[in-house]
C-alpha positions in Angstrom: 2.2 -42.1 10.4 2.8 -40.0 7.3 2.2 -36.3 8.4 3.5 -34.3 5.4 3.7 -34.8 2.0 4.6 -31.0 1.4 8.3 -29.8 -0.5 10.8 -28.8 2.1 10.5 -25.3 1.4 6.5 -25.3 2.0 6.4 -27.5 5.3 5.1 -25.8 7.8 3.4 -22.8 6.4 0.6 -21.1 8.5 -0.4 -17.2 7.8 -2.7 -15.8 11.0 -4.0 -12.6 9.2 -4.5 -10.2 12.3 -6.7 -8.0 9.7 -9.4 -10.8 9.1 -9.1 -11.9 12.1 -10.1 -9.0 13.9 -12.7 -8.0 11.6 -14.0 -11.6 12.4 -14.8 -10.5 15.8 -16.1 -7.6 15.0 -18.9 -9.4 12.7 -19.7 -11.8 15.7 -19.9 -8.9 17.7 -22.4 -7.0 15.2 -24.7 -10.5 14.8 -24.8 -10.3 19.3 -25.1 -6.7 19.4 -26.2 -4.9 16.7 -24.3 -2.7 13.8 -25.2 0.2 15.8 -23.3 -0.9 18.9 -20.0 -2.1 17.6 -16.9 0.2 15.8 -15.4 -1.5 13.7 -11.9 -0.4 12.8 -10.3 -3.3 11.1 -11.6 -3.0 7.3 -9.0 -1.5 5.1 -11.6 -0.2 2.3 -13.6 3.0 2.2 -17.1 3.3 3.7 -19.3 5.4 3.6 -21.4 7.3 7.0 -23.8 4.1 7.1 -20.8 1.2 6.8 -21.9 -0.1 3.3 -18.6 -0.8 1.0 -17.9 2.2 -1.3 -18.1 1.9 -5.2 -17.5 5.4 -7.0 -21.0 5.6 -8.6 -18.9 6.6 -12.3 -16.8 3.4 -11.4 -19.9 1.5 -11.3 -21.7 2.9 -14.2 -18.9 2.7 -16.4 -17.9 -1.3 -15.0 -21.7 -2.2 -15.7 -22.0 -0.2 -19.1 -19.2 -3.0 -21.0 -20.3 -5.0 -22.8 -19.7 -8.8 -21.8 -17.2 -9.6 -24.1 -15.2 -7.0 -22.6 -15.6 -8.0 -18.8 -15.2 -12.7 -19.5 -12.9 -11.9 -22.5 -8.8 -12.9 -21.7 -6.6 -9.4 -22.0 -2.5 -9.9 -23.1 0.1 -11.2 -20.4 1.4 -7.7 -20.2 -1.9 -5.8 -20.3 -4.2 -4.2 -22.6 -2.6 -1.7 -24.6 -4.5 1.7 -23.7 -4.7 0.3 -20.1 -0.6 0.2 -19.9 -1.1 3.6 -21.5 -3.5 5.2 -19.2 -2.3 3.5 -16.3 1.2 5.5 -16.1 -0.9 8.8 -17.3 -2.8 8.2 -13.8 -0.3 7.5 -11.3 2.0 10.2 -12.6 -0.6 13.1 -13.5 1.6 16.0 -14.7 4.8 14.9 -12.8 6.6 12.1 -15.5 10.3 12.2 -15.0 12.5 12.2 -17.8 13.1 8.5 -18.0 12.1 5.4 -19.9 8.3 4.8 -18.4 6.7 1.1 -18.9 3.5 -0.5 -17.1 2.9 -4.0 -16.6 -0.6 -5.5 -15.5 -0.3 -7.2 -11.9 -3.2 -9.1 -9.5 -3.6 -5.6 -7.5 -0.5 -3.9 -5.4 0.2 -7.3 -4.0 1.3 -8.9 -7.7 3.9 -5.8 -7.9 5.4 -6.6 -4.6 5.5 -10.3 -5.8 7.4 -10.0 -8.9 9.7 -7.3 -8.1 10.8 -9.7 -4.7 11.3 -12.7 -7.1 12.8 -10.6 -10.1 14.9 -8.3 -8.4 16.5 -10.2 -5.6 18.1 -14.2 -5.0 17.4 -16.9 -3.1 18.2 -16.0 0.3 18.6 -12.1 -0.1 16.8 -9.6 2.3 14.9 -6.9 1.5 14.0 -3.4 3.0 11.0 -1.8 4.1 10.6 0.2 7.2 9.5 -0.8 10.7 6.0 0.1 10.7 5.2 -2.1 8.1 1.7 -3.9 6.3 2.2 -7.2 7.4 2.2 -9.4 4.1 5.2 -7.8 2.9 6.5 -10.2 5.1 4.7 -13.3 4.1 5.8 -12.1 0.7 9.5 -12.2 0.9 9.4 -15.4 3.1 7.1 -17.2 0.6 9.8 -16.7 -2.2 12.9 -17.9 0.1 13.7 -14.2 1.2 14.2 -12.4 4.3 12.6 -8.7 5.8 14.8 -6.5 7.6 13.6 -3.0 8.5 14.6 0.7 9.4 13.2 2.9 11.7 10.7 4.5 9.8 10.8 7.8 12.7 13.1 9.6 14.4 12.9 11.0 17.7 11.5 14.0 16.0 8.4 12.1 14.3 9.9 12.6 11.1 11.7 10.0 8.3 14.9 8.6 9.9 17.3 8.9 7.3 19.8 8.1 9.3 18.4 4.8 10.1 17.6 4.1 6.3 21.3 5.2 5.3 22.9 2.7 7.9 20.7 -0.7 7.1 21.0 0.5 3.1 25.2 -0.1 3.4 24.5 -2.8 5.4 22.6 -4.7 3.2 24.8 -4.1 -0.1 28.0 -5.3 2.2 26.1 -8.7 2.0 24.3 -8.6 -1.4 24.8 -7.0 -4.7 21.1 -6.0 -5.3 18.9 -3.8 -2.6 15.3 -4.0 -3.3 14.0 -1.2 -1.0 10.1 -1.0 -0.4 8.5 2.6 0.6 5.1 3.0 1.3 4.6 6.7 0.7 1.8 8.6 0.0 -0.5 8.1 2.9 1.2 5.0 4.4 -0.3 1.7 5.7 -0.3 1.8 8.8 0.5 5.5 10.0 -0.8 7.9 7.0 3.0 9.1 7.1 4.1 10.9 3.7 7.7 11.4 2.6 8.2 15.1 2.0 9.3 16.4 -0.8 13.0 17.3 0.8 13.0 13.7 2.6 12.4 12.1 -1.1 16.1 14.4 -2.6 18.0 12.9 0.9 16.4 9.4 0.1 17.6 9.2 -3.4 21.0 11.4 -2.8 21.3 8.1 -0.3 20.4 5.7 -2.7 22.8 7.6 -5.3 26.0 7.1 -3.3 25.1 3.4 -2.5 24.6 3.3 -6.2 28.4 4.6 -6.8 29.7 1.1 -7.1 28.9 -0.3 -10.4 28.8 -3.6 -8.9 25.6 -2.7 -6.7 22.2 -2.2 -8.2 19.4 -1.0 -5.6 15.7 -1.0 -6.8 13.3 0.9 -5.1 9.8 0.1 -5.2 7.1 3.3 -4.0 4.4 1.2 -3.1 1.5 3.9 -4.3 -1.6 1.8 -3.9 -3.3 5.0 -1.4 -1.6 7.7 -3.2 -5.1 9.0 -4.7 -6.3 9.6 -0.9 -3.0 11.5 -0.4 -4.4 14.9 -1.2 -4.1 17.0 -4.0 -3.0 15.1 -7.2 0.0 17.1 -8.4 1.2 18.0 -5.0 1.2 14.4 -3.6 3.0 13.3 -6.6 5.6 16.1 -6.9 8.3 13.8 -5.6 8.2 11.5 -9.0 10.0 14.3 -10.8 12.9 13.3 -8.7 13.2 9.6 -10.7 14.2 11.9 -13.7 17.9 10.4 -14.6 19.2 8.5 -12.3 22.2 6.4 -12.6 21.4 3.3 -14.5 21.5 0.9 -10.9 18.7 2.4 -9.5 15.9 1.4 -11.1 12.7 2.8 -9.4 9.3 0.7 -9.7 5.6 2.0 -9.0 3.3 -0.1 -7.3 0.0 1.1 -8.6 -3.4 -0.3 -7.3 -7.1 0.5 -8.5 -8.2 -1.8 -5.1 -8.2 2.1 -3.8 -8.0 4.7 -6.4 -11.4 3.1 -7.9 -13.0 1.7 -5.7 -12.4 -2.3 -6.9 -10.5 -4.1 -4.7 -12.3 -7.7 -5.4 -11.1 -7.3 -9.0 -7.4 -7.9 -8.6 -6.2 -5.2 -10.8 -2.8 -2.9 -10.4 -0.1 -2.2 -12.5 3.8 -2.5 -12.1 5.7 1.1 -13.1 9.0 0.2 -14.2 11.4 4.3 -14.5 15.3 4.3 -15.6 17.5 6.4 -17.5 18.2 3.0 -19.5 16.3 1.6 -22.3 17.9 -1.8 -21.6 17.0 -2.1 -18.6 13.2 -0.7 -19.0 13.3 -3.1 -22.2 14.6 -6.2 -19.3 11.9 -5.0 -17.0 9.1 -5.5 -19.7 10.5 -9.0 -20.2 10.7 -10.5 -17.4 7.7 -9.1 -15.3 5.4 -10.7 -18.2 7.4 -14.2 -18.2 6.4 -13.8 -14.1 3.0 -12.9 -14.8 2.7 -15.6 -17.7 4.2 -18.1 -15.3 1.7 -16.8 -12.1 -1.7 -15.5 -12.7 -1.1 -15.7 -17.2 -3.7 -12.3 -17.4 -5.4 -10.0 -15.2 -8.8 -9.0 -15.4 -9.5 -7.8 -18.0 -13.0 -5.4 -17.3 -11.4 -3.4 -14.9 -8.4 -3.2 -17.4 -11.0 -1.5 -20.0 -13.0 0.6 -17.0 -9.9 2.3 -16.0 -8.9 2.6 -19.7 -12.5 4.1 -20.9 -12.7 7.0 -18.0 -9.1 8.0 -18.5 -9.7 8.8 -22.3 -13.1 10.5 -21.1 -12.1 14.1 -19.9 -15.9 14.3 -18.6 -15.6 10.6 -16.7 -12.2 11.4 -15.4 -13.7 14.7 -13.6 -16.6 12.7 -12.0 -14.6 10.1 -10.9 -11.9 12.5 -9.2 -14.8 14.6 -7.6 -16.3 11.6 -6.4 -12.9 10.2 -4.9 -12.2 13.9 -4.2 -15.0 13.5 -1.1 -14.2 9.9 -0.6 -11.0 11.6 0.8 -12.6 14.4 2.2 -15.1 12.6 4.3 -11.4 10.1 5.7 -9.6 13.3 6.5 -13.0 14.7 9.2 -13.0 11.7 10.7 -9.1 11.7 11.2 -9.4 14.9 12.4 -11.3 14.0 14.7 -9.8 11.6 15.9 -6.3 13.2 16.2 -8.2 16.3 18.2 -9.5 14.1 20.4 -6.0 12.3 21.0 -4.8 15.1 22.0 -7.2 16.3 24.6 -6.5 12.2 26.0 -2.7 12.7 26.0 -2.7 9.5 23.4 0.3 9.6 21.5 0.0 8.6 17.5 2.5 8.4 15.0 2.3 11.3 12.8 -0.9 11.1 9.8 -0.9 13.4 7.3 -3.4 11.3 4.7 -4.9 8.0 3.9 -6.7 5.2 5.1 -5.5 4.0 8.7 -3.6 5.9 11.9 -1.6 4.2 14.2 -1.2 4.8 18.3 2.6 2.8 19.5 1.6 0.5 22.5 3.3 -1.5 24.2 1.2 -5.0 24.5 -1.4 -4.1 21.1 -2.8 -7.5 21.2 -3.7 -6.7 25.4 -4.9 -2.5 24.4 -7.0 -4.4 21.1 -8.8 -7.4 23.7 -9.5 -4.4 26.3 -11.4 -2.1 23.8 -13.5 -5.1 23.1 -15.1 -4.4 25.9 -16.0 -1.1 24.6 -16.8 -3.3 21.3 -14.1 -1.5 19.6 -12.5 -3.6 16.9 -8.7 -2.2 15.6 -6.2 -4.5 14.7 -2.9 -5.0 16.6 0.5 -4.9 14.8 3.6 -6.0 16.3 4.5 -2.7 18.7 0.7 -0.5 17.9 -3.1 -0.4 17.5 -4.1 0.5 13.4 -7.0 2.2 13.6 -9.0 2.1 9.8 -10.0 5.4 9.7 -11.6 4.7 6.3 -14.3 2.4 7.9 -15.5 4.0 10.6 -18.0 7.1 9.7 -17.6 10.2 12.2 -20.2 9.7 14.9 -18.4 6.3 16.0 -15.2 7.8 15.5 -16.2 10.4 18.5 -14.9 9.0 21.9 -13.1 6.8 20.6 -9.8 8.2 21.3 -10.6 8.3 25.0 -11.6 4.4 24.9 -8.5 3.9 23.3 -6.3 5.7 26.2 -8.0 4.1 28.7 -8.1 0.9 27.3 -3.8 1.6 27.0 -3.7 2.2 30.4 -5.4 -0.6 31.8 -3.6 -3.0 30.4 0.4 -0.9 30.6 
């Protein structure tokens, strides 16, 4: 009996999302229990203190005030002029290096990942990301033919293990000629971890000496989709002045996502950042990122394209919609707070949050510490060696407690 009619490279493929998953519970859970009952810590978007999905109410407005031709109309391969434009303007602010800048329209923070695995790297290459890690990255790289290795993203400080990153770095370009390097920094997924400043100059002076051989080429891709819930705009974006001329092998993408900074994750819209010191190569990354587009999704949406495009050029707009995200990050940071006080008075240990959407707590057996908590109808999700706890989703009263539920839950089940 004929079980497979599937290409040798697609036989066999099964993604479990843990995410969904859990959050799949949590909804059963809800439906026997009631909303009021259950804590649901699995949903990686912002909601607000009564658990309804967050739209920035200037988002909204300015989405529903284009006119339809506008929102069903097809935009370029590359993206609409003004939104390539006002795209960089954004996820730079006031901190553009001195390099040549281009923007390329991508399906959210996920289409930047995509292209620059399958344009930057072979058939068989592996790329690098650290060990606490959002999981599709992953599914990503093995999807294309490509491995994941990882770093230790900590050291026994709690702070960025350079020496960790150094050592798998030279590893990798012993094996391969090009070393496509993904950081999730500001406010990382899963630990709200940001790079500092001084950690970003060893980083690069790292990459720099890797990049000393001609022969090598290392790309690394800042995967920025929660930098606007990072903190304050120019500070959390200091570190960009740092891509100002480097050699021409390092070529430094953004991965830019409006899933977060406004508010429209459903839409599918992002944009891929392309910085170097070389024309040629900026002019290469323009090419072939649209052929990959053209030859993957053809456009993106084009609505959100002109949203984004129409509060950017609208000094007025652009304040509302930064005051508005302004307590959308306020409101994550109290309930953090919270929650880390309350960690401590539990002796829980968490990785170290500065900003962003989700904290994490190591454990040894996560699925086991995740299963308990049900019982507590707490719903987090468990990654390979901690419990994510979506910080974003769950409004302050639920959030108290829930540390101490968590602790007990660990030490039930370790």
């Amino acid at each position: 009996m004929i079980t497979s009619v599937a290409a040798s490279h697609a036989k066999g493929k099964f993604a479990t999302d843990n995410i969904f998953g859990a959050n799949a519970a949590a909804v059963q859970a809800v439906a026997k229990y009631g909303k009021d009952s259950v804590t649901n810590a699995t949903i990686g978007a912002l909601l607000d203190d009564n658990e309804v999905l967050v739209c920035l109410p200037t988002v909204e407005k300015v989405l529903r005030g284009l006119p339809i031709q506008e929102i069903i109309n097809y935009a370029p391969i590359a993206g609409l002029p003004d939104f390539q434009e006002s795209v960089i303007d954004l996820a730079f602010a006031e901190q553009k290096p001195e390099a040549y800048v281009k923007a390329i329209a991508t399906s959210g923070g996920s289409g930047v990942i995509h292209h620059a695995i399958w344009n930057y790297t072979e058939i068989g290459d592996t790329v690098l990301t650290s060990d606490w890690f959002w999981g599709p990255y992953r599914v990503l790289c093995e999807d294309k033919l490509r491995k994941l290795d990882t770093f230790s993203m900590f050291d026994e400080q709690q702070r960025f293990n350079l020496n960790s990153f150094q050592t798998k770095l030279t590893s990798l370009l012993e094996k391969q000629n090009n070393a496509l390097l993904i950081i999730n920094t500001p406010a990382h997924n899963p630990t709200g971890y940001s790079i500092s400043d001084d950690e970003w100059t060893q980083l690069l002076d790292i990459c720099k000496e890797s990049a000393k051989n001609p022969d090598k080429r290392v790309i690394l891709l800042a995967d920025i989709a929660y930098i606007d819930f990072a903190g304050e705009k120019q500070a959390c974006r200091a570190f960009m002045r740092q891509f100002s001329n480097l050699p021409d092998n390092i070529l430094v993408i953004l991965g830019y996502s409006m899933s977060k900074s406004f508010t429209v994750y459903g839409q599918r819209c992002g944009a891929m950042i392309g910085v170097s010191s070389n024309k040629d190569i900026i002019k290469e990354f323009e090419d072939i990122n649209q052929y990959t587009s053209r030859a993957t999704w053809s456009n993106i949406n084009r609505g959100a394209q002109r949203m984004l495009a129409t509060i950017h050029k609208d000094q007025a707009l652009l304040a509302q919609v930064d005051a508005e995200r302004d307590q959308g990050y306020r409101t994550i940071q109290e309930r953090a707070g919270i929650f880390t006080a309350e960690a401590k008075q539990a002796n829980l240990k968490m990785l170290p949050f500065i900003a962003g959407y989700f904290l994490t707590i190591p454990a040894k057996n996560p699925e086991a510490v995740c299963n308990k908590l049900h019982d507590d109808l707490i719903f987090a999700v468990p990654l390979g060696k901690g419990v994510r706890i979506a910080v974003c989703a769950v409004p302050s009263r639920k959030i108290k407690g829930m540390a101490a539920k968590v602790a007990a839950a660990m030490a039930a089940v370790e």
